[in-house]
C-alpha positions in Angstrom: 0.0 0.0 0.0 2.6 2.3 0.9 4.5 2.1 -2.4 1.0 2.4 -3.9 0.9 5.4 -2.7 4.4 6.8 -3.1 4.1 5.8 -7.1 1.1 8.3 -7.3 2.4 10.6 -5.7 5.4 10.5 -7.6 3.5 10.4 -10.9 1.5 13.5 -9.5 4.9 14.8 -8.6 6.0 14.6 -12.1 2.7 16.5 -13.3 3.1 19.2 -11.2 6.9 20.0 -12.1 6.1 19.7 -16.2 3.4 22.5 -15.6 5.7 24.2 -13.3 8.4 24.1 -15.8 5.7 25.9 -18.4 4.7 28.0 -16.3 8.6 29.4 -16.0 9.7 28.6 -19.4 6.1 31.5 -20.8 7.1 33.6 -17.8 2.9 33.1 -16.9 4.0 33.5 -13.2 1.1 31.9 -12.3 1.1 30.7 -8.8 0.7 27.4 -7.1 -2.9 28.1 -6.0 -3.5 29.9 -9.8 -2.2 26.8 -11.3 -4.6 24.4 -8.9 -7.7 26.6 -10.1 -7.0 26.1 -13.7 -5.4 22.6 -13.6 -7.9 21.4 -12.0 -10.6 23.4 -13.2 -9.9 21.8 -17.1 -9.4 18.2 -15.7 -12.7 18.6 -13.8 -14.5 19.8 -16.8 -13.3 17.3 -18.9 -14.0 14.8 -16.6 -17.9 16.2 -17.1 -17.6 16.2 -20.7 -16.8 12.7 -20.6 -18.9 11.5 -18.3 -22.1 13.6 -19.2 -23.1 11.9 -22.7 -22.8 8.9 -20.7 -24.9 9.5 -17.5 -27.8 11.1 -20.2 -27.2 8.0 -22.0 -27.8 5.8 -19.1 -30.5 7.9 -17.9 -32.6 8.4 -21.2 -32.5 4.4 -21.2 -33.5 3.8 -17.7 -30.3 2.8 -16.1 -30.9 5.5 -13.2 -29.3 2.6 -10.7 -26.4 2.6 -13.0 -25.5 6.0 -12.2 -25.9 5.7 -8.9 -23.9 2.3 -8.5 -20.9 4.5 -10.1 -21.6 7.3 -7.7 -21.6 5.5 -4.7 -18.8 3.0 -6.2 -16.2 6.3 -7.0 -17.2 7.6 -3.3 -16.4 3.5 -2.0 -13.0 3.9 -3.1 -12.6 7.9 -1.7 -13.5 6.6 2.1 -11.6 3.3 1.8 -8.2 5.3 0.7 -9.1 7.8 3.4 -9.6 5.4 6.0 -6.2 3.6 5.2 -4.5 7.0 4.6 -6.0 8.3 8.4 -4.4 5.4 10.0 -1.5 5.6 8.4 -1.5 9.2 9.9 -2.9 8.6 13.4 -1.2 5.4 13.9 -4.3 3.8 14.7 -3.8 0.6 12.7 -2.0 -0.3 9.4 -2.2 0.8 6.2 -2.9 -1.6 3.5 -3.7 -2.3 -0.2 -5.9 -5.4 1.0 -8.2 -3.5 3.4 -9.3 -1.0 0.3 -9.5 -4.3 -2.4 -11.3 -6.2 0.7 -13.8 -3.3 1.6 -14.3 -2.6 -2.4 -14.9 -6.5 -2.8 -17.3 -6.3 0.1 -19.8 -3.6 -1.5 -19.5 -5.3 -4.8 -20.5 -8.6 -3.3 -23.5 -6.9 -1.1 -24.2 -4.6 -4.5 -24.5 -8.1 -6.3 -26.9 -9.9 -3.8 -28.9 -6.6 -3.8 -29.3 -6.7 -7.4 -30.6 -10.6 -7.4 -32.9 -9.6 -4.6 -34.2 -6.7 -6.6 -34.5 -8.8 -10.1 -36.5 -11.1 -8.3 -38.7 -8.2 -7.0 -39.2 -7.2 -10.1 -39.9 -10.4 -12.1 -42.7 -11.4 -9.5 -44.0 -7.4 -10.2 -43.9 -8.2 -13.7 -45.3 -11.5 -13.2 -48.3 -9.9 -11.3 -48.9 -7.1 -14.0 -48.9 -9.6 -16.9 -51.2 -12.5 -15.2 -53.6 -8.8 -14.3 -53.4 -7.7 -18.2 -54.7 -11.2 -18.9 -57.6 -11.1 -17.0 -58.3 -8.0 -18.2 -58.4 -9.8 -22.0 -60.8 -12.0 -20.9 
C-alpha cells in the first residue's frame, strides 16, 4: 500500500513539475494556488464532458441505478483510501492495499446480492402485471 501510494504521488509529482516548468519557461507567473484553479478546473470539466453523454445516456435508457452504483462506487473507493490514509496518519492501525480491495470487494458482493434480490422483486412485479393484463383480455 505504501509504495501504492508513493508511485502516485510521484506520478502526480511529475505533473506538477512539467506545468511548473511551463509556467517558467512562458514567464505566466502563475502561482501554485493559480495553477490548482485552472489545472484542476480543465481536468474537472473534462472529466464532465466525458462522463455527461454517458450519464444522459444511461438515464434516457432507464439505467438510473447505474448511475448511482458508479456514484456511490467512485465515493467506496474515496472513504476506503481515506480510512487507510488516516491510519496511516494517526497510527491507529495499518495501512494496507488489501483493506481498500477487501472493503471494495465487500460492497460489490452486497451490490451483487442486492441486485438478485431486486430482479427477483421485479420479475414477481412483472409477473403480477402480466397474469392482471390477462384477466383483463378476458
Amino acid at each position: 500500500m505504501k509504495e501504492f501510494l508513493y508511485y502516485i504521488v510521484e506520478i502526480i509529482a511529475k505533473i506538477h513539475n512539467r506545468i511548473m516548468q511551463l509556467n517558467n519557461a512562458y514567464e505566466y507567473d502563475f502561482t501554485d494556488k493559480e495553477l490548482h484553479f485552472i489545472v484542476i478546473g480543465i481536468l474537472g470539466m473534462a472529466c464532465i464532458f466525458c462522463v455527461y453523454p454517458i450519464f444522459k445516456w444511461l438515464a434516457n435508457n432507464n439505467h438510473v441505478m447505474v448511475i448511482a452504483w458508479i456514484y456511490v462506487f467512485t465515493l467506496i473507493i474515496v472513504i476506503t483510501f481515506a480510512i487507510e490514509i488516516g491510519q496511516k496518519v494517526t497510527h491507529t492501525g495499518n495501512m494496507d492495499f488489501a483493506d481498500i480491495v477487501f472493503g471494495i470487494v465487500g460492497f460489490m458482493a452486497l451490490f451483487a446480492v442486492f441486485s438478485v434480490i431486486r430482479a427477483i422483486y421485479h420479475a414477481i412485479l412483472k409477473g403480477i402485471k402480466n397474469l392482471s393484463d390477462k384477466r383483463q383480455k378476458r
